[in-house]
PDB file of the backbone (N, CA, C, O) and the ligand in Angstrom, with CONECT records:
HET     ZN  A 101       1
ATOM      1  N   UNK A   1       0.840  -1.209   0.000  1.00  0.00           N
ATOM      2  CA  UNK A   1       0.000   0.000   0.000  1.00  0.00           C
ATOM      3  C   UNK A   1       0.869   1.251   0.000  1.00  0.00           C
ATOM      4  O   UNK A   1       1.774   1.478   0.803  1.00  0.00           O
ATOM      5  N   UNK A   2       0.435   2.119  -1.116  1.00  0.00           N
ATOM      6  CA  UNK A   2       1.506   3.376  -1.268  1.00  0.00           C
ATOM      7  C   UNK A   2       0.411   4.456   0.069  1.00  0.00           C
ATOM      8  O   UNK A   2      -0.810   4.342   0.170  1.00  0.00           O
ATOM      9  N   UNK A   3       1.019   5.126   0.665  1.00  0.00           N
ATOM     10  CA  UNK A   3       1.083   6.015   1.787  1.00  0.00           C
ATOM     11  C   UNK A   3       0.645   7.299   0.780  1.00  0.00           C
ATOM     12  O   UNK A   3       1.215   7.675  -0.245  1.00  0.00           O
ATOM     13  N   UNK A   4      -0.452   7.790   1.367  1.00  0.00           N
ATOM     14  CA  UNK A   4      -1.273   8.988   0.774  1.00  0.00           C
ATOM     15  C   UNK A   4      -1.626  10.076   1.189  1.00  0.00           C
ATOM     16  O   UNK A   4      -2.154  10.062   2.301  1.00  0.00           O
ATOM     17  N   UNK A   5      -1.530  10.974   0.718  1.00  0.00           N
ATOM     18  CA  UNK A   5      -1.561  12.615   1.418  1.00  0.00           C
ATOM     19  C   UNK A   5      -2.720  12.971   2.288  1.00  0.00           C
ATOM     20  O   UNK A   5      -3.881  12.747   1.946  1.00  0.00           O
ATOM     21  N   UNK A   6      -2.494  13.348   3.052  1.00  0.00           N
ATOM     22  CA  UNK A   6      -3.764  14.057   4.165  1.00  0.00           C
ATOM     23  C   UNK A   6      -4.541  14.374   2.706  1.00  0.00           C
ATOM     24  O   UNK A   6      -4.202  14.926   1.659  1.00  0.00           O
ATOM     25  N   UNK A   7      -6.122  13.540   3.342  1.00  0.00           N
ATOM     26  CA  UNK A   7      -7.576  14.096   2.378  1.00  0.00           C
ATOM     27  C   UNK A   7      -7.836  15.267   2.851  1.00  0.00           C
ATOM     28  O   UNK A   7      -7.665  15.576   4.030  1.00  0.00           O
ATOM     29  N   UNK A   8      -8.196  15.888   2.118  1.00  0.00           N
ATOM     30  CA  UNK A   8      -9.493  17.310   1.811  1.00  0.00           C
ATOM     31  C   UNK A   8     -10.438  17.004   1.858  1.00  0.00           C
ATOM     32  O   UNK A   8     -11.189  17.630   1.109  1.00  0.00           O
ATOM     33  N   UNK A   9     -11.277  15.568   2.950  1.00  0.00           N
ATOM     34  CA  UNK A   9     -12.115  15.114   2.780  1.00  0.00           C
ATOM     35  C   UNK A   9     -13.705  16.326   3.386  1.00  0.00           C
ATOM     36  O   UNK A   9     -14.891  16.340   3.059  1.00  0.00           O
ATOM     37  N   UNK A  10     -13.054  16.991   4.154  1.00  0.00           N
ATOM     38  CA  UNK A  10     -14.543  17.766   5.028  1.00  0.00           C
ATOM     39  C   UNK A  10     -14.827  18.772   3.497  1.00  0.00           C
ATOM     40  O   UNK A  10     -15.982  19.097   3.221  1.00  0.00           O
ATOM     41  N   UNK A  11     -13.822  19.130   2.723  1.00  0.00           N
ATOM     42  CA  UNK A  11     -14.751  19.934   1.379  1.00  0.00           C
ATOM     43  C   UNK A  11     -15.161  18.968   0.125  1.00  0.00           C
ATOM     44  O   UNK A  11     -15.898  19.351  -0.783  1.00  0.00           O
ATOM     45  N   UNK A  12     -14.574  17.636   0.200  1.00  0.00           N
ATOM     46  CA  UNK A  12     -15.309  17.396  -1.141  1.00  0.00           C
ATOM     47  C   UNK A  12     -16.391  16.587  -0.430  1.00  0.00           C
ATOM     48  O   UNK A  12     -16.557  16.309   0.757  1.00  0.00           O
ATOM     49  N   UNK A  13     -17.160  16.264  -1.680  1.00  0.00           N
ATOM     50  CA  UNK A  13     -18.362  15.288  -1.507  1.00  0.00           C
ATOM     51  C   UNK A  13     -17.317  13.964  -2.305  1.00  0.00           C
ATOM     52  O   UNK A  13     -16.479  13.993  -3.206  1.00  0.00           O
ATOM     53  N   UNK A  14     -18.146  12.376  -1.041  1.00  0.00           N
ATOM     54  CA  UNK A  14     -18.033  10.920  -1.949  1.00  0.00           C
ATOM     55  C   UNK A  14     -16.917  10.954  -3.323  1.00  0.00           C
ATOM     56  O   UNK A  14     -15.750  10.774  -3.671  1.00  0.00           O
ATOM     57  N   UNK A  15     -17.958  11.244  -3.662  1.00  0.00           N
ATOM     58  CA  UNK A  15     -17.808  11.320  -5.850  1.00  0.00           C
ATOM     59  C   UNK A  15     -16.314  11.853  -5.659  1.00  0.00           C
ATOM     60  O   UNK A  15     -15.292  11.171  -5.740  1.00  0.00           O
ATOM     61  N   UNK A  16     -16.420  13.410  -5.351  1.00  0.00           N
ATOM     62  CA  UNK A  16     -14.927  14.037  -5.842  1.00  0.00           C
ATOM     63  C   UNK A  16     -13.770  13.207  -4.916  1.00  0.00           C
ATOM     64  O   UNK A  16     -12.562  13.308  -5.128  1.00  0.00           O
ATOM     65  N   UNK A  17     -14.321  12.434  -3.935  1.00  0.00           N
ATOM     66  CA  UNK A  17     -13.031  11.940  -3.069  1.00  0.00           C
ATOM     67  C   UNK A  17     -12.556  10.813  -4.005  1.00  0.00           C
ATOM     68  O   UNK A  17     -11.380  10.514  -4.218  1.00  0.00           O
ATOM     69  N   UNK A  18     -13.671  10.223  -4.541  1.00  0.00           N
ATOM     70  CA  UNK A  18     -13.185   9.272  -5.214  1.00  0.00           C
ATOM     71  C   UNK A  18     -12.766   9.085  -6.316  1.00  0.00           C
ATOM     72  O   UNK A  18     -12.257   8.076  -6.805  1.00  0.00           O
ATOM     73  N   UNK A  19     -13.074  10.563  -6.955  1.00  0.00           N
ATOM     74  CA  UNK A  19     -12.154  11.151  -8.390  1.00  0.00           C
ATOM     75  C   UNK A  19     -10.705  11.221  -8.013  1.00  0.00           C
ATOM     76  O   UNK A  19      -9.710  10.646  -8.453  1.00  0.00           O
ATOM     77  N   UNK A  20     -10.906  12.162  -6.998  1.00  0.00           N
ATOM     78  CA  UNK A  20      -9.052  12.172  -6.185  1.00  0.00           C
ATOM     79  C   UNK A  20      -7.895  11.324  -6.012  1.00  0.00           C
ATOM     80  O   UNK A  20      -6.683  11.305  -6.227  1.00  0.00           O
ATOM     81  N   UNK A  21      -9.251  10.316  -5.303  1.00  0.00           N
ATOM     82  CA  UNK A  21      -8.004   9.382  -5.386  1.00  0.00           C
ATOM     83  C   UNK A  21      -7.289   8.754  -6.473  1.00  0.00           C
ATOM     84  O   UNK A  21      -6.084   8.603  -6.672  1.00  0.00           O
ATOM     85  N   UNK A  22      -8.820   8.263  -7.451  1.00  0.00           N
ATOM     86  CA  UNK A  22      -8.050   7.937  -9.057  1.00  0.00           C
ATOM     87  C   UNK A  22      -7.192   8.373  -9.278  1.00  0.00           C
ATOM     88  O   UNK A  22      -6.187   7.663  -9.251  1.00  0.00           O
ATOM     89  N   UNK A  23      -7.047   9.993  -9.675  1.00  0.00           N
ATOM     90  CA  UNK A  23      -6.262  10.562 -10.154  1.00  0.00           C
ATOM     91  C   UNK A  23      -4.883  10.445  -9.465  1.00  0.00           C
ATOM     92  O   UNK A  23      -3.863  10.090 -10.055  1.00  0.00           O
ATOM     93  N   UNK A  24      -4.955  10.779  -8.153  1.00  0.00           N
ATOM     94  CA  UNK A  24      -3.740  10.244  -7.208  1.00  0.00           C
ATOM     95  C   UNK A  24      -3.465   8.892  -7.746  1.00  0.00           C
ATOM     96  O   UNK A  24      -2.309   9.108  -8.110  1.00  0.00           O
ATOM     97  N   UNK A  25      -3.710   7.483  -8.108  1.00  0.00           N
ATOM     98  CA  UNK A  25      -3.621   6.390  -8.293  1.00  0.00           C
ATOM     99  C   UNK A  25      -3.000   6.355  -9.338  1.00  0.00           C
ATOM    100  O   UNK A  25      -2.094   5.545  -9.534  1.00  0.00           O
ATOM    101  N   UNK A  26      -3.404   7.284 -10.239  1.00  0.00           N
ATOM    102  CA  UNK A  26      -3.242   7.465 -12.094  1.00  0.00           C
ATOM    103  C   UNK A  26      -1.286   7.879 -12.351  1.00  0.00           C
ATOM    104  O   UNK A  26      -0.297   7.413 -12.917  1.00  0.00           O
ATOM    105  N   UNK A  27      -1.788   9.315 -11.288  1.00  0.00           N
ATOM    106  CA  UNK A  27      -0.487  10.532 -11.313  1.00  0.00           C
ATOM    107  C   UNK A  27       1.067   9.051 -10.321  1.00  0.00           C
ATOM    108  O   UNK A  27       2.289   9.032 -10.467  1.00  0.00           O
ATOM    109  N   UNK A  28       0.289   8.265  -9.584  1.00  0.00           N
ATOM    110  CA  UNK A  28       1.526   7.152  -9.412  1.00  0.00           C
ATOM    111  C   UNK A  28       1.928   6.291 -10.021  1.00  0.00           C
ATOM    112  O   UNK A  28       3.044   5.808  -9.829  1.00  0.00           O
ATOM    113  N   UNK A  29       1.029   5.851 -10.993  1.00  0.00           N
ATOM    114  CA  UNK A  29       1.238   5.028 -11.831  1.00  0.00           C
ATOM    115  C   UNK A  29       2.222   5.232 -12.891  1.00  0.00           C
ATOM    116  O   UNK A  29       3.078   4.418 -13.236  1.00  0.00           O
ATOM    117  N   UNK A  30       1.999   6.524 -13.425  1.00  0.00           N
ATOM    118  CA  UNK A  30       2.532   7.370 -14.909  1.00  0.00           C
ATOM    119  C   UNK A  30       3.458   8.240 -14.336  1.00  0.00           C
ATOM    120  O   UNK A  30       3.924   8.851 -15.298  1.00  0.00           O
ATOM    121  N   UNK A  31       4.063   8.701 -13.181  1.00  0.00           N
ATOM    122  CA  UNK A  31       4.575   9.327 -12.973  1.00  0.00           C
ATOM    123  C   UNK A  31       5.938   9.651 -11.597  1.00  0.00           C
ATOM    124  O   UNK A  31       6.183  10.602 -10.855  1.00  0.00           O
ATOM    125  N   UNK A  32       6.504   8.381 -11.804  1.00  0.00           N
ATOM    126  CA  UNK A  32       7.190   7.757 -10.670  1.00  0.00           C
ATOM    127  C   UNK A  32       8.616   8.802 -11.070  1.00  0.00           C
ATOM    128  O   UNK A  32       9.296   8.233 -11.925  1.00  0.00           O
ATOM    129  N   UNK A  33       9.005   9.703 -10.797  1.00  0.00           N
ATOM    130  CA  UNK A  33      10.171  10.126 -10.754  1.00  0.00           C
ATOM    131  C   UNK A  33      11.242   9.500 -10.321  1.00  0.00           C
ATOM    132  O   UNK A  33      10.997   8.948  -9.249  1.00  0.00           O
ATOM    133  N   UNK A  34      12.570   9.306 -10.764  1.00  0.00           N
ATOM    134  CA  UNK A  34      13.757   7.956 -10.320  1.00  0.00           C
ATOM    135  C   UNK A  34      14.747   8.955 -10.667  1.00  0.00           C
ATOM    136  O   UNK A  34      14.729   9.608 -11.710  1.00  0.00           O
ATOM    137  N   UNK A  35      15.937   9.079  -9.399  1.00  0.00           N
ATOM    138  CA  UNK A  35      16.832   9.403  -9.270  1.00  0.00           C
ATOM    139  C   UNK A  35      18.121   8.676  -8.694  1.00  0.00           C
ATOM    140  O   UNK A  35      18.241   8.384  -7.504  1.00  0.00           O
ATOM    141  N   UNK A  36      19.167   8.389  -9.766  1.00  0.00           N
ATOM    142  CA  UNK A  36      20.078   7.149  -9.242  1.00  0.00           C
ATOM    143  C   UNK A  36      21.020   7.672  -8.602  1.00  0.00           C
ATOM    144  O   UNK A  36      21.853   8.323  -9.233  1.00  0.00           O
ATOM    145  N   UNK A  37      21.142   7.515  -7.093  1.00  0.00           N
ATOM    146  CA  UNK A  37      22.485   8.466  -6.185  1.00  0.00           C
ATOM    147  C   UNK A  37      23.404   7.163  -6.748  1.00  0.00           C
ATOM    148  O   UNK A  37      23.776   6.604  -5.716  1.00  0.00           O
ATOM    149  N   UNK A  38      23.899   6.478  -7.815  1.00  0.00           N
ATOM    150  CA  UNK A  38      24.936   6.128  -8.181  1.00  0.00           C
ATOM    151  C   UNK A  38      25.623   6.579  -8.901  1.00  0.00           C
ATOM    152  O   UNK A  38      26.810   6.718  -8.607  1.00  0.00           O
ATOM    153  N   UNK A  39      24.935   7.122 -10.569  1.00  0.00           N
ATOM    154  CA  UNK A  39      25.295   7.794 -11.446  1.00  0.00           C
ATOM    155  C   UNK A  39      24.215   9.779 -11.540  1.00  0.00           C
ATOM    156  O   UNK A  39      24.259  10.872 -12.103  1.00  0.00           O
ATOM    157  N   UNK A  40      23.750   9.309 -10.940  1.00  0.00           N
ATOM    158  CA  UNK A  40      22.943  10.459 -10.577  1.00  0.00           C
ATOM    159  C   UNK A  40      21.764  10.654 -11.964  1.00  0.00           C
ATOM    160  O   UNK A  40      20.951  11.529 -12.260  1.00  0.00           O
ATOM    161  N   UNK A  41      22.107   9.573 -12.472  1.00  0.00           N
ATOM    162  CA  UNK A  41      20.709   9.694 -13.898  1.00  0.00           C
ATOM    163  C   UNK A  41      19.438  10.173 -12.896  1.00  0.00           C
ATOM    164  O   UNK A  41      19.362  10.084 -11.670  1.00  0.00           O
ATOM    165  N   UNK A  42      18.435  10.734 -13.898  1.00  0.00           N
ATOM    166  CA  UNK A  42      17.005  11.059 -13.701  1.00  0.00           C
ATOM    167  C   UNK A  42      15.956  10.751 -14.848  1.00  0.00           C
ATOM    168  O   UNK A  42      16.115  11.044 -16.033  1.00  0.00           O
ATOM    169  N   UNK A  43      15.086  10.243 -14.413  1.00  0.00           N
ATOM    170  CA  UNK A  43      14.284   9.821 -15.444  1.00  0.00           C
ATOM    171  C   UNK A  43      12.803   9.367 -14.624  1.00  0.00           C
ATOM    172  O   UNK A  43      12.778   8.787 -13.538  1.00  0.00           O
ATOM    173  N   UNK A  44      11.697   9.748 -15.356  1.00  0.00           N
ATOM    174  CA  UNK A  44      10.682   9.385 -15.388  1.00  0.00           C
ATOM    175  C   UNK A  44       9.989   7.912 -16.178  1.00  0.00           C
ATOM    176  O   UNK A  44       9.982   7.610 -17.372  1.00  0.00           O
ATOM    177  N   UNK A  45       9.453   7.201 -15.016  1.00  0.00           N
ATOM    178  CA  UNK A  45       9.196   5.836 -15.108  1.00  0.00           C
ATOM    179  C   UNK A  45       7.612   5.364 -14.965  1.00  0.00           C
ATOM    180  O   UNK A  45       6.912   6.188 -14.376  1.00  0.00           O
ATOM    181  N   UNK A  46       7.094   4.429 -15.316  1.00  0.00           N
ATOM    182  CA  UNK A  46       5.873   3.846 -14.606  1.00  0.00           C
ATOM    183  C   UNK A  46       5.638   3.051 -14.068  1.00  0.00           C
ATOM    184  O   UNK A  46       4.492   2.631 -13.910  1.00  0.00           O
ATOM    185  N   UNK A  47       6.756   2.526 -13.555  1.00  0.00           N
ATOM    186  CA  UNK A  47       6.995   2.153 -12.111  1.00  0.00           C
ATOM    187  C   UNK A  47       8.799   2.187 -11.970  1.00  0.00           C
ATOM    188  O   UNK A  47       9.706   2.460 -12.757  1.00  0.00           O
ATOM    189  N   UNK A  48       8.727   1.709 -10.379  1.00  0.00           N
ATOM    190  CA  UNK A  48       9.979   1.996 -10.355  1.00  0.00           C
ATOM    191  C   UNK A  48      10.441   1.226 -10.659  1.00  0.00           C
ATOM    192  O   UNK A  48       9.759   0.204 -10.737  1.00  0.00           O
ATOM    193  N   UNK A  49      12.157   1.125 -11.115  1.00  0.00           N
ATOM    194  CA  UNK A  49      13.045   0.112 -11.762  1.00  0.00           C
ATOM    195  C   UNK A  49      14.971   0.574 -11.491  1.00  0.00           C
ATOM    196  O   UNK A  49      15.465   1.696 -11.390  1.00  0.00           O
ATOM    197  N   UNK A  50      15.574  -0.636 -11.450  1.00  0.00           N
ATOM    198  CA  UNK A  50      16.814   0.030 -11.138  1.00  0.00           C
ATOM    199  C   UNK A  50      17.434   0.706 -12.746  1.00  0.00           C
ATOM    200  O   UNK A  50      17.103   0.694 -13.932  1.00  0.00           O
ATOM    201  N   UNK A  51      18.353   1.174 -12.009  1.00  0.00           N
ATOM    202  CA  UNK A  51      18.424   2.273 -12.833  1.00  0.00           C
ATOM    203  C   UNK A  51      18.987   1.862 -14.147  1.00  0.00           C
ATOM    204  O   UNK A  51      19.727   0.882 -14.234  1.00  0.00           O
ATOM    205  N   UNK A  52      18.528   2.862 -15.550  1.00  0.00           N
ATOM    206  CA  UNK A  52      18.983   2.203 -16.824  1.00  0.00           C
ATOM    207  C   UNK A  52      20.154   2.485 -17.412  1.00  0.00           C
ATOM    208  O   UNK A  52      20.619   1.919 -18.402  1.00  0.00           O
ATOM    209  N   UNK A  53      20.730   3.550 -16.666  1.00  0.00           N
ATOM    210  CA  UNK A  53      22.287   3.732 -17.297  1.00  0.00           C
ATOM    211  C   UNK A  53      23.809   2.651 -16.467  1.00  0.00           C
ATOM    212  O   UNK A  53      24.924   2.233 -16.780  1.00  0.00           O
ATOM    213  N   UNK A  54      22.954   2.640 -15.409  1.00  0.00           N
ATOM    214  CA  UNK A  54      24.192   1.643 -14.738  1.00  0.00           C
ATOM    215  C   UNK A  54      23.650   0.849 -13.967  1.00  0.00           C
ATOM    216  O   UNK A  54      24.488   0.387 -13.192  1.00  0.00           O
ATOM    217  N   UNK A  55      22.338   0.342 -13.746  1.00  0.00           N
ATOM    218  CA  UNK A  55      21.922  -0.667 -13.402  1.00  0.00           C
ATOM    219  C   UNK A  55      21.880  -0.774 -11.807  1.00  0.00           C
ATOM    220  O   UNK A  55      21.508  -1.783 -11.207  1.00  0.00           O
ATOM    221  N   UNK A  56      22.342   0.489 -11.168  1.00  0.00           N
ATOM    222  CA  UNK A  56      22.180   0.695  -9.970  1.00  0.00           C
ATOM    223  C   UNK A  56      20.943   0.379  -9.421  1.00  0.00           C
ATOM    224  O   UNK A  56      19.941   0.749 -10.031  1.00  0.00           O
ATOM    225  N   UNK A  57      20.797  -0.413  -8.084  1.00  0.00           N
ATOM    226  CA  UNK A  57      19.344  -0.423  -7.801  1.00  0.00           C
ATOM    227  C   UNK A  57      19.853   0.753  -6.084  1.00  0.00           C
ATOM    228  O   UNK A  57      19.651   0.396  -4.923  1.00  0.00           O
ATOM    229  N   UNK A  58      20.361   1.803  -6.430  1.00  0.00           N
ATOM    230  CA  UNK A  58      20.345   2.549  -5.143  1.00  0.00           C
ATOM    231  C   UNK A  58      19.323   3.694  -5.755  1.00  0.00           C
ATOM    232  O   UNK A  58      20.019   4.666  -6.046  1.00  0.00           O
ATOM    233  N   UNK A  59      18.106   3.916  -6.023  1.00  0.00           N
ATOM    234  CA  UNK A  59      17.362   4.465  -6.657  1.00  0.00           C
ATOM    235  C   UNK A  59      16.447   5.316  -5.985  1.00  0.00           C
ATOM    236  O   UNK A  59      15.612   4.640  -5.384  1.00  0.00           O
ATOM    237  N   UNK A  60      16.263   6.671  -5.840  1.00  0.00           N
ATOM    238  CA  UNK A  60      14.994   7.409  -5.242  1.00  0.00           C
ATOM    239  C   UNK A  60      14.276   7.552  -6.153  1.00  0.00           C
ATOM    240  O   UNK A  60      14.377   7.921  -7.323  1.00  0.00           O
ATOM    241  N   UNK A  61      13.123   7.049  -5.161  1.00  0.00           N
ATOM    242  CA  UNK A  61      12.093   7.265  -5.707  1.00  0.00           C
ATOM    243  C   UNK A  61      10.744   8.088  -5.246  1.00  0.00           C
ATOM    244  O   UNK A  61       9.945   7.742  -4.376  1.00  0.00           O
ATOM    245  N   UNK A  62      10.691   9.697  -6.358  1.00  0.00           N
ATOM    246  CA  UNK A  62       9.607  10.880  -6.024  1.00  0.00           C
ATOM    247  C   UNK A  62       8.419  10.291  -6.972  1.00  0.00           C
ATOM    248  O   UNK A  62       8.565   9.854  -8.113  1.00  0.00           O
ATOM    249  N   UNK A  63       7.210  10.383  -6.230  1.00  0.00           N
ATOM    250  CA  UNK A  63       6.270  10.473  -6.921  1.00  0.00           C
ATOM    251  C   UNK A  63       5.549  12.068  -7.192  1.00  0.00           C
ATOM    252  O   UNK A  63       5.031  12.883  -6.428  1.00  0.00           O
ATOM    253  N   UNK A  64       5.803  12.047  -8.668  1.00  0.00           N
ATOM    254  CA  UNK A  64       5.554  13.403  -8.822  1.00  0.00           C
ATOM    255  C   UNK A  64       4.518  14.545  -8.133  1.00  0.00           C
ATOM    256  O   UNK A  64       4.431  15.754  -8.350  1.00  0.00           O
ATOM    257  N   UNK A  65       3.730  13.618  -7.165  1.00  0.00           N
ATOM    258  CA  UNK A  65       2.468  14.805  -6.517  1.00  0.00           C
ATOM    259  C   UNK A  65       2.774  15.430  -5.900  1.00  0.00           C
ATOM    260  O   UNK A  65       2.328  16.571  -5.779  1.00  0.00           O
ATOM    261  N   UNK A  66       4.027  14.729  -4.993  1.00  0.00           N
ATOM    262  CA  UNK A  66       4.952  15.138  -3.800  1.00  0.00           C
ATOM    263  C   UNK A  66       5.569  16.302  -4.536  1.00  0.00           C
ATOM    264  O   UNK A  66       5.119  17.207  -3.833  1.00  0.00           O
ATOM    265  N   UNK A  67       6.142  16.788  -5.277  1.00  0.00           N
ATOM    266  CA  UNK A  67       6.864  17.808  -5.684  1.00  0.00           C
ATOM    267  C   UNK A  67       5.579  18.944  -5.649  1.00  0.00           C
ATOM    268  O   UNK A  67       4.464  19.107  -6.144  1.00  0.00           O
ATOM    269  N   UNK A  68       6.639  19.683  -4.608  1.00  0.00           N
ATOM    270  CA  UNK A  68       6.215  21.402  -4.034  1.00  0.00           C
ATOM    271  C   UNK A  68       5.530  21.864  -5.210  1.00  0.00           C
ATOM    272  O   UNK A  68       6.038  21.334  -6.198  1.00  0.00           O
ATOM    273  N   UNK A  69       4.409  22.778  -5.564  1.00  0.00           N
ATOM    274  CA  UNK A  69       4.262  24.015  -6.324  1.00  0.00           C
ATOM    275  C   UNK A  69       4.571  25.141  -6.653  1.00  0.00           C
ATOM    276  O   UNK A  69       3.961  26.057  -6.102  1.00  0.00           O
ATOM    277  N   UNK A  70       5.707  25.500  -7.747  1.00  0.00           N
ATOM    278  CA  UNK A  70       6.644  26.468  -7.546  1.00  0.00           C
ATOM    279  C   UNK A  70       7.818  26.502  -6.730  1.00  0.00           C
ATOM    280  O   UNK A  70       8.526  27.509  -6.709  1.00  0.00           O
TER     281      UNK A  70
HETATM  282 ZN    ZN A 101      22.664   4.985 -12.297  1.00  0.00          ZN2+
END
C-alpha cells in the first residue's frame, strides 16, 4: 500500500473523493520520478526500476504529486 496525502475530505463530496483518489492512483502510476544516487541519472518511469544507465538499484524514488508548487 503506497502512503497517501492528508484528504481534503470535510470539502469534497463521496464522488470528488473518489475522483481524487483515481487521479492520485493514475499521477503514481505514470509518474514515478527515479533518481540514481549512483550515477545520478534522472528519469521518469511507470513504475519503479533500477536504474537504466548503470543498473544501480540505489534508486529514489519521487512520486511526482509530492513535488512542491513552484
Ligand atoms: Zn545509475
Amino acid at each position: 500500500m503506497m502512503a497517501e496525502p492528508a484528504t481534503p475530505d470535510s470539502v469534497l463530496t463521496p464522488e470528488e473523493l473518489q475522483t481524487w483518489h483515481r487521479s492520485i492512483a493514475e499521477a503514481n502510476r505514470h509518474n514515478v520520478f527515479c533518481h540514481c544516487r549512483q550515477c545520478h541519472s534522472e528519469w521518469v518511469a511507470s513504475s519503479p526500476k533500477p536504474c537504466l544507465a548503470c543498473e544501480g538499484q540505489d534508486i529514489e524514488f519521487i512520486l511526482c504529486w509530492q513535488f512542491p508548487d513552484g
